[in-house]
N, C-alpha and C positions, 0 to 999 in steps of 0.2 A: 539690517543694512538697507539701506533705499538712496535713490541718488533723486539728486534735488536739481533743478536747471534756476540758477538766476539771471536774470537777461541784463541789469546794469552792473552787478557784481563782479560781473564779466567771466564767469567760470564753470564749469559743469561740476558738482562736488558730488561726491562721496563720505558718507557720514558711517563710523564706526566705530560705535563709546565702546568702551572698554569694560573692561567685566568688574574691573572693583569700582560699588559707588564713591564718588568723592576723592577716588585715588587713594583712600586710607590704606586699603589693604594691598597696592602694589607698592608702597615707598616711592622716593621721587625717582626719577626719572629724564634722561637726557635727550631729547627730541633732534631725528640725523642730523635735522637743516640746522640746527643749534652747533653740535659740534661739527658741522662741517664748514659753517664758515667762522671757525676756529674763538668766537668768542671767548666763551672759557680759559682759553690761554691765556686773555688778558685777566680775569679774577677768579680764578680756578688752576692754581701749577699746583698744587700739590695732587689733583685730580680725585680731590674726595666727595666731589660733587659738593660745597660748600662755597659760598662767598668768600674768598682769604680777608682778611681784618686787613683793613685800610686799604681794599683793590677799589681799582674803578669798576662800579657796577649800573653808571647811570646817574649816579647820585646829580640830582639837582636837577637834570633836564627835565622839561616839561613838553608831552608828547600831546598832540591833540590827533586822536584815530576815530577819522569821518566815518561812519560806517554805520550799522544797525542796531546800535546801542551796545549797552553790555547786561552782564547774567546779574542781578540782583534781590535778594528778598527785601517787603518792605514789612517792618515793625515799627508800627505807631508812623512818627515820620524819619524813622530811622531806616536807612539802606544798609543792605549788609550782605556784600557782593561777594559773588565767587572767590572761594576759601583760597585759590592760588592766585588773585587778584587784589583780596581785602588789603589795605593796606596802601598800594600803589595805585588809587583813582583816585585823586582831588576834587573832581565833580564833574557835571554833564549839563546837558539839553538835549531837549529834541524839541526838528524844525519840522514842522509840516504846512506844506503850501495848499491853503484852505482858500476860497472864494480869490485868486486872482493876488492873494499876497502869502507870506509865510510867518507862519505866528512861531511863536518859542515857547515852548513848555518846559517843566519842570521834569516830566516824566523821561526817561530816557535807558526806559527797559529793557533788553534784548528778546524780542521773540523769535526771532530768527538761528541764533547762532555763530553766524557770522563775525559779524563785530569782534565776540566775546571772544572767536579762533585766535584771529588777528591779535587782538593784545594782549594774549598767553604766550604767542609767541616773541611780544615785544620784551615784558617784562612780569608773567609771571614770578611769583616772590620764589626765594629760595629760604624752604621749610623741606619739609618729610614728607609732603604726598606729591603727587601729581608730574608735575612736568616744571623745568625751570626755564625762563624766558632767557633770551640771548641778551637783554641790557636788566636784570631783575631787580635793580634800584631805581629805574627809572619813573616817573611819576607820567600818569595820564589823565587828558581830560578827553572824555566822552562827549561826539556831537551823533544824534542818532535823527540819521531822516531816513520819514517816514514812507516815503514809495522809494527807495533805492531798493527794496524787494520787488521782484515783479511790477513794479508801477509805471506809470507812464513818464516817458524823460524827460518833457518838459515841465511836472510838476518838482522829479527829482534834481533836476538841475539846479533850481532855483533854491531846493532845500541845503542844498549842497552846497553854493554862492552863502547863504547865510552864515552855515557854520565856518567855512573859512573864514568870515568877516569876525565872527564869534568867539576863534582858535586867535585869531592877530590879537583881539582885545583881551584875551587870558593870559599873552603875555608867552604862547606856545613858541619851543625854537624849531618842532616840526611838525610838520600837517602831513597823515599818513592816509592815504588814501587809494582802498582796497577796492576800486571801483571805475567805470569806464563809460563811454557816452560814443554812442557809434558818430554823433554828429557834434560839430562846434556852435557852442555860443555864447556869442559877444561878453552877457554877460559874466559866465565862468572867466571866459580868458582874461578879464578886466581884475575880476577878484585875482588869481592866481600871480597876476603879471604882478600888481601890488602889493600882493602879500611877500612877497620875492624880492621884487625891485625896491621899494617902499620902506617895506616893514622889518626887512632884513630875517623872514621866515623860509628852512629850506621845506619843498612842498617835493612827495613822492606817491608816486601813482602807480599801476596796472597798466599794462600793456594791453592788456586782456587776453581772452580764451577761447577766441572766436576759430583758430586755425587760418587767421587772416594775415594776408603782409599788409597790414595796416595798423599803424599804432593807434590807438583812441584816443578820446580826450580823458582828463587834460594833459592825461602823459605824454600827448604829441606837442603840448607847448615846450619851449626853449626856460620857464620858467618852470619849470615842473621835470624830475628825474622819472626816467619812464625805464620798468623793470618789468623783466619775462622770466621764464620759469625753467630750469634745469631741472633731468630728474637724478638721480645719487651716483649715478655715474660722469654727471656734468654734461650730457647731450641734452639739446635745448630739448624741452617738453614737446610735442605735438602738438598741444593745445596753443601752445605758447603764440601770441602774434607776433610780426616781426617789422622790421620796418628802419627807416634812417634815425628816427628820434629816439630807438630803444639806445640805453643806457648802459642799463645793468643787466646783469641775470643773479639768480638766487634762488635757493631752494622753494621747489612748489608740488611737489607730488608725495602725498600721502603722510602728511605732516601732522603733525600728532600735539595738540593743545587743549585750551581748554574751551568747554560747549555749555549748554544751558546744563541745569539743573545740578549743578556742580561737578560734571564729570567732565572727560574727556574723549576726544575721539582724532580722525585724521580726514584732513581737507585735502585735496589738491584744486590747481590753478596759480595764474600769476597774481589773483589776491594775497596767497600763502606766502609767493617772493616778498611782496612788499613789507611786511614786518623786518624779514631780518636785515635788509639792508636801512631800514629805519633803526633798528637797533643798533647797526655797525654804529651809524651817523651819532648817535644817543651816547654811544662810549666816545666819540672823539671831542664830541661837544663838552665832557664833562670831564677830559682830561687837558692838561694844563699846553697849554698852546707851543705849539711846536713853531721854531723860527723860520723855517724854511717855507712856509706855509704861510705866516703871517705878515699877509703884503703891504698892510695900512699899520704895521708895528705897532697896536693899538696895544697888544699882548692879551687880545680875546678873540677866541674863536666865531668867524662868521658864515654863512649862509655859502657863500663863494669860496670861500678856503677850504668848508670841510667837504663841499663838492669835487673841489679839485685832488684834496688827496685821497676820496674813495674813488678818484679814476687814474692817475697815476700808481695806486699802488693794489690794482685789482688784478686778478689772474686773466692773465690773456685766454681768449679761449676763440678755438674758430680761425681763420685767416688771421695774418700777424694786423695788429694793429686794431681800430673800430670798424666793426662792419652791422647789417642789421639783424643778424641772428643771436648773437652775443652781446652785443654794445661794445662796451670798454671790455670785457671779461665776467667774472665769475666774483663777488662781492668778497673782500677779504677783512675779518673783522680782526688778526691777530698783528700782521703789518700793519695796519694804520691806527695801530693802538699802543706800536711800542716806539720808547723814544730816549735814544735815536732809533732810528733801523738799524735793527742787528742785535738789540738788547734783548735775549730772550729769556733771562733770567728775572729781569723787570728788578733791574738792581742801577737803574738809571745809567750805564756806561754800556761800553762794547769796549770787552778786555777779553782776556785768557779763559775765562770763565763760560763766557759764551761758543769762544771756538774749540773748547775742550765738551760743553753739551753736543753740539752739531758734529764733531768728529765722531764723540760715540756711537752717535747714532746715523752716520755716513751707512750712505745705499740700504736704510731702511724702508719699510713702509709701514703702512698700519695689518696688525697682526703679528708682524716681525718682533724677533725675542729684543734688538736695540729700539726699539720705535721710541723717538719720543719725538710727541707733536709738537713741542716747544721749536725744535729744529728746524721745522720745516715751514721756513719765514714767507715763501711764498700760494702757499697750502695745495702745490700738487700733490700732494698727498705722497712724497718722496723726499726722503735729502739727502740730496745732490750737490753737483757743485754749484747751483744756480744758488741755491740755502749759502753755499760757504764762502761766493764772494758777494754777494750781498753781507755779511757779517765782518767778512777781512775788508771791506770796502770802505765802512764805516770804523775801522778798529780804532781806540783811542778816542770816537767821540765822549763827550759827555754830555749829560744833559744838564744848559747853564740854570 
């Protein structure tokens, strides 16, 4: 075990692989911050740790995670990446800002680990070993710059502006970004605003891990969702920074994905948050647009709609309302996944069916012999009556 300090990463980590190589010899494995902001409910009811046939798992989205590359072997000029990743990378670059400008390479290897954390927990595949990501169909493209490790920030800054510019032209619907910048510049904000404004890309960032009431960049832009860190009982992290532009909060302490060498191990930091509410975003983008939501009636999900409904339908958390320790609340991947609200059966209505699941499992919790997390539409981790009129609220919707 050894603890590693990265200074743009924004996070003090703790690294701790696990004792089967490659994960073969633990079987997969469901990582807290996964099932706690309830993903699996959306493509896992039967709870066999298994993708259910025809759930949304991501399918389609294309994720671009800024960050330190990812894990890959090279054969001849074949890559052939982390066994819980192969499969769900499309491709990569790396930018390094050389002699006053920043070139693009083809190499975009992980030395670090970082990176590789981050998109285990976005969409690790769901197979038998290892760990399964919170969206695990979703597809990623790798931008890896080169001094976001320990390097100086106005090299990484610039490397960092590139691959954004890089993730718009691949055609990404989000740019995940595990990483923080104690100070603003012009240039980032210019790429971020555009990639947002412009391009119609939603862009999510780090709060960071400094123990600061300062949110960093660019997660302090209005174009960029800015998330901090809970630890499993839902009290903000320590590390967590705070501030008016925080957003979100999501799980960050001692999260458990995938690391170099084809194993796994557990991170914490508001880097860790940032996967899973990019993964929420990854399921709503790739499920079929909800009308209440869709303000330009185009009938496709955009940048601004699917913002909007991961903050009306987040767990409050903290003072009623937004404040800067919480944001909105606590990221909810199982509400803003079903359609209508209320449908927890994912049988496209809210009938009998639903308030006959949620009564059974009335004043349960997890652990309890009624628990089912299906019920528990708002993920206090209880259902209550808050669960029951939220479902009688909706009864008799259908999904047109």
């Amino acid at each position: 075990m050894k603890a590693v300090s990265r200074m743009l990463l924004g996070c003090m980590i703790t690294i701790l692989v696990v004792a089967c190589i490659g994960g073969a010899a633990c079987g997969e494995t469901l990582p807290w911050g996964v099932e706690r902001i309830r993903t699996p409910c959306v493509w896992d009811q039967d709870e066999d740790l298994a993708v259910d046939e025809g759930a949304n798992a991501g399918d389609g989205v294309r994720i671009c995670v800024i960050d330190s590359g990812i894990d890959y072997d090279k054969y001849d000029s074949v890559k052939v990446y982390h066994p819980d990743l192969n499969g769900n990378v499309l491709d990569g670059r790396g930018f390094r800002h050389w002699y006053c400008s920043v070139e693009e390479r083809l190499d975009y290897e992980d030395t670090n680990g970082h990176g590789t954390h981050v998109a285990g927990t976005i969409s690790a595949v769901d197979n038998t070993e290892g760990v399964i990501g919170a969206a695990p169909k979703a597809k990623l493209h790798v931008a890896k710059c080169y001094h976001i490790v320990n390097g100086p920030a106005d090299s990484a800054y610039r490397e960092v502006v590139s691959a954004i510019n890089w993730a718009v032209n691949q055609g990404a619907y989000i740019i995940s970004m595990s990483l923080s910048f104690a100070m603003n510049y012009t240039e980032l904000f210019e790429a971020c605003y555009n990639a947002y404004y412009y391009y119609g890309v939603l862009l999510i960032a780090s709060a960071g891990s400094e123990e600061e009431s300062f949110v960093r960049y660019p997660a302090a832009y209005d174009s960029v969702i800015a998330v901090g860190a809970v630890f499993p009982n839902l009290t903000r992290a320590d590390f967590s920074n705070t501030g008016p532009e925080l957003e979100f909060v999501a799980p960050g302490f001692e999260i458990n994905s995938t690391i170099l060498g084809g194993e796994y191990g557990t991170l914490s930091g508001t880097s860790m948050a940032v996967p899973h509410v990019t993964a929420v975003a990854a399921l709503i983008y790739s499920s079929k647009v909800d009308p209440d939501y869709d303000y330009d009636m185009d009938e496709e999900w955009d940048n601004f709609e699917v913002r909007d409904k991961l903050q009306e339908l987040c767990l409050d958390l903290g003072p009623s309302g937004k404040d800067e320790e919480y944001g909105y609340g606590f990221i909810n991947g199982w509400a803003t996944n079903q359609r209508p609200l209320g449908d927890v059966n994912i049988d496209y209505k809210v009938n009998i069916l639903d308030i006959s699941i949620a009564a059974k499992a009335f004043g349960s919790y997890p652990g309890h012999p009624k628990w089912d997390r299906r019920a528990d539409v708002n993920i206090d981790n209880e259902v209550n009556i808050l669960d029951i009129d939220i479902i009688s609220s909706n009864y008799g919707e259908i999904d047109p």
